[in-house]
N, C-alpha and C positions, 0 to 999 in steps of 0.2 A: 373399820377393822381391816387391815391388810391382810392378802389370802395372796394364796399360791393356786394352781388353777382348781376350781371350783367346781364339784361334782356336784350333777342336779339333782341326784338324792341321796339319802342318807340311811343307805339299809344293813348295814354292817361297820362298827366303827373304824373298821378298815378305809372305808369310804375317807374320811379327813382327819388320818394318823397324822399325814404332812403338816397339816395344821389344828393340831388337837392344841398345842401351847396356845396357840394363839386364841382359840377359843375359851380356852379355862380362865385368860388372862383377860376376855375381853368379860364373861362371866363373874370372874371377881369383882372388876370394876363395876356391873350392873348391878352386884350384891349392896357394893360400897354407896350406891346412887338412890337406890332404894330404899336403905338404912335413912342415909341422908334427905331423904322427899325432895332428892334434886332428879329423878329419874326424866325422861322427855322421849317424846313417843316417835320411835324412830321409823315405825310400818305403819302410816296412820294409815287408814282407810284398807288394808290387807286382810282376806278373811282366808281363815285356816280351817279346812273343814275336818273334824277329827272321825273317823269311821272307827268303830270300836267293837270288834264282837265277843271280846271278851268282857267281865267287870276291869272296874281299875277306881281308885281313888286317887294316889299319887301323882300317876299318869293325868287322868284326865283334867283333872283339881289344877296344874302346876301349867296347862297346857292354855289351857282356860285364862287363866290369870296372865299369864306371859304375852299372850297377842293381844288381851287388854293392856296391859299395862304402857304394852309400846305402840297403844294406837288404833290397834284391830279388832278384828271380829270373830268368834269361834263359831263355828258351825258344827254342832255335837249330831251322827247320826250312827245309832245302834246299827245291829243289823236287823231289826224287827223295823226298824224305817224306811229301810231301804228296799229296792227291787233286787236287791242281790238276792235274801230270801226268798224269791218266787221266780228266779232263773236265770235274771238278769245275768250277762257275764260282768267279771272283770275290768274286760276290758273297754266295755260301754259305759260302766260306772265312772272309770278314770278319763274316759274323752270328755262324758257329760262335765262331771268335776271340775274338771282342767277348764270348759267356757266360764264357770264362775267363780273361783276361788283363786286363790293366787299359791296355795302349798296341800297337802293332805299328809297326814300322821294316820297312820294303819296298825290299829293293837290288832294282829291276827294267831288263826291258828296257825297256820302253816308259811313256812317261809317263802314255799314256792308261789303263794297268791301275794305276796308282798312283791314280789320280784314280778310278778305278771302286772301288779297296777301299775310301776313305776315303769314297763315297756312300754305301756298304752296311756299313760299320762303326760301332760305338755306342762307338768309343774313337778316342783321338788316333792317329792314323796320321801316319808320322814318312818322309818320304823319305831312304832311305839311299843314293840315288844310282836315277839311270834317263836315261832318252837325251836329257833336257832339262833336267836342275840335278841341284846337288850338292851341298843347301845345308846339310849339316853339316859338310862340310868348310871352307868359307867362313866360317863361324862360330870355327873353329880358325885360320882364318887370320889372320882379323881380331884374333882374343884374341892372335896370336902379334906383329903388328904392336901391338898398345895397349902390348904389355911394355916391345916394346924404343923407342917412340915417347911413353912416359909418356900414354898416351891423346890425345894430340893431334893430329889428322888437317889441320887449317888448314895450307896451303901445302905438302902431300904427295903425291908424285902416286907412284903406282903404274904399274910398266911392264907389260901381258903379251905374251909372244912363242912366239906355236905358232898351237894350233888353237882356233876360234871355236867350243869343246864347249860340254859341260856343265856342267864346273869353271867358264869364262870365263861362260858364263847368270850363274851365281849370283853369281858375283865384280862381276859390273857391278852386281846390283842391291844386293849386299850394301854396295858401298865406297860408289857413290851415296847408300844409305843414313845413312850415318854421315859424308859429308862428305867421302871419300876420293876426289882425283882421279884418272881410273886413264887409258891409253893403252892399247891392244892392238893390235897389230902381227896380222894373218894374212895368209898367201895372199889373192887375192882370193876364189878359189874354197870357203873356209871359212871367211869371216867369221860371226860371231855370227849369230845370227835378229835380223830387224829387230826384230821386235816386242820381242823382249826390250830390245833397244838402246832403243827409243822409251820404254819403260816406264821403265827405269834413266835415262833423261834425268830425265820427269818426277818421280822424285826426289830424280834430283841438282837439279833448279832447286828444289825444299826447301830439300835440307841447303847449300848453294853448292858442293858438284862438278863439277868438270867432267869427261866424258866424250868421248873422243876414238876417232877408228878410222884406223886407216892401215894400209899393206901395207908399210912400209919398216919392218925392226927396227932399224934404226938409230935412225930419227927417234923412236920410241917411247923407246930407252931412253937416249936423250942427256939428261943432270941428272935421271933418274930417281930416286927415294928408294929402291926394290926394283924386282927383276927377276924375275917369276913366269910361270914354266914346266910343261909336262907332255908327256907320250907325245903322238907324233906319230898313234899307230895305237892307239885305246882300243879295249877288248873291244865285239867285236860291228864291227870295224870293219875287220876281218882281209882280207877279199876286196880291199881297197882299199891292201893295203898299199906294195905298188909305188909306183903314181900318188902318190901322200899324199910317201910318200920321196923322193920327184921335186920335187913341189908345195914342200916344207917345206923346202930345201937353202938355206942362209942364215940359218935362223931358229934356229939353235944357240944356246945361250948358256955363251957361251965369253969368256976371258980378255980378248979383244980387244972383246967387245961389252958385257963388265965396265966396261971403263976408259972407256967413251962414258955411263957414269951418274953418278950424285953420287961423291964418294970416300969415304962409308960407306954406301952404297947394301947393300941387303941382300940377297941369293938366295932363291928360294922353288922347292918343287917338292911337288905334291900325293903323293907316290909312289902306285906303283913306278915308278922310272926306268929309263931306257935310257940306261944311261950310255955315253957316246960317242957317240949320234945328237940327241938334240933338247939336252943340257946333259952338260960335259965333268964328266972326274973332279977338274981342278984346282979348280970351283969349287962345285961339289957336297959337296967336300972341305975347302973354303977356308975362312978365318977368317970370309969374309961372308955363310956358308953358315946359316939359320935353320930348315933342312929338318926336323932333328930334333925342335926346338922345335914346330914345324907338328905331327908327328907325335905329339909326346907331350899336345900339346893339344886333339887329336881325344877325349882321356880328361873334360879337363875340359870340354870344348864341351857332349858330350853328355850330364853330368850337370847342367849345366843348363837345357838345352832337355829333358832328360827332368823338372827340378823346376819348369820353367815348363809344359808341356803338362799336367803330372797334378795334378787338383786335391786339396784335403787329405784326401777321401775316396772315390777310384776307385772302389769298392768298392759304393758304395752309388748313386752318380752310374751304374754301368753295369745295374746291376740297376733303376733309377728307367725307366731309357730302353727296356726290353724291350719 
């Protein structure tokens, strides 16, 4: 896959905006290869050790399969595995890491421990989700929208309707990236980080997106092209779930806030859902429902951001760097 210069990790999808095309296209093709049982294992012998201290299904499940499929090894360790629970630092973790794996994928809490493994690590550290992006999900989503959009973003705007997380971080910078107009609806009191938003401006004035913010979900999803949703209350976000369920009364997306978007407008939802609070079962369920699709894409995303991060010889590149 041809690349542009090549960042050693991947903690913000800012990190490979420059080459986001490239990878969605290289992703398609692995979907196509897949489908086909002509797939061939391009990381043989490359293990991925995944550090995970949150749950995850999608994540882990798609991450797993991925460095199998092209040849490798997953290395699954909780944080009840690890010496990170009993004081280890950081940064001992990622030196140790780095003499035996060849990448590391970090579900964390905090963005600033994702950003401290990948200083002290001698391999590509890959964020699998932490309190500030989410950006391999956003790469699945995007490969889910090229499918059924024939790759053409010009004149497409994107609606979101909930909370100004982590999912919504990446998605502004991801869609700005590639020319995707997006709309995001929140409370007031949870709109996105400015910063992110200012950042996603400056590349959507790039690619010509436009980016918008509003606290009415109506306004957002009126001749929307898709309607993308998540959990009102993410992990780690529990204390607050009362207020949030207060906060967020309106921003459902339901049948009725369907019919205020394009007439083939599409559904999106990062899962796991709560069905019947932030997106009902009629549309979740419904013919303009692309949820599964999102899902089963998180498989192809991350065999290519795992074949764009690892160069053709891990192996020797991690032992060069000791």
């Amino acid at each position: 896959m041809p690349r542009t210069v090549r960042p050693k990790d991947l903690l913000s999808i800012a990190d490979i905006a420059a080459d986001l095309e490239t990878i969605l296209a290289r992703a398609e093709r692995l979907k196509r290869d897949r489908h086909a049982g002509r797939g061939r294992p391009s990381l043989p012998g490359r293990t991925l050790a995944l550090i995970f201290e949150k749950p995850s299904t999608r994540t882990r499940a798609s991450f797993e399969v991925a460095i199998h499929d092209l040849g490798g090894h997953a290395l699954y360790l909780s944080s009840r595995d690890l010496q990170l629970g009993r004081g280890e630092t950081i940064g001992d973790t990622a030196r140790v890491l780095s003499r035996y794996c060849d990448a590391i994928a970090y579900r964390a809490f905090r963005h600033a421990d994702e950003i401290e493994l990948a200083q002290h690590a001698s391999i590509p550290v890959i964020n699998a989700l932490d309190d500030v992006e989410h950006p391999c999900q956003i790469v699945a989503d995007l490969l889910t929208l090229r499918e059924r959009w024939d790759g053409k973003w010009g004149g497409r705007r994107l609606a979101w309707i909930g909370d100004g997380n982590n999912v919504l971080h990446s998605l502004l910078l991801g869609t700005a990236a590639v020319g995707l107009s997006l709309t995001a609806a929140t409370p007031e009191a949870y709109a996105p980080s400015p910063a992110i938003v200012e950042q996603a401006r400056s590349l959507a004035d790039r690619s010509g997106a436009r980016i918008a913010l509003t606290t009415d979900p109506r306004v957002a999803a009126r001749g929307a092209d898709a309607l993308y949703t998540d959990v009102w209350v993410s992990m780690g976000d529990e204390a607050e779930e009362a207020a949030r369920e207060s906060a967020f009364q309106g921003f459902q997306v339901n049948q009725d806030l369907l019919e205020l978007a394009a007439s083939n407008a599409l559904v999106m939802h990062d899962l796991p859902a709560h069905r019947g609070q932030e997106i009902t079962d009629e549309v979740i369920d419904g013919p303009r429902s692309v949820v599964w699709d999102q899902a089963e894409n998180r498989l192809h995303a991350q065999k290519a951001i795992l074949e764009y991060l690892l160069p053709p010889n891990g192996r020797a590149r991690r032992v060069a760097r000791r």
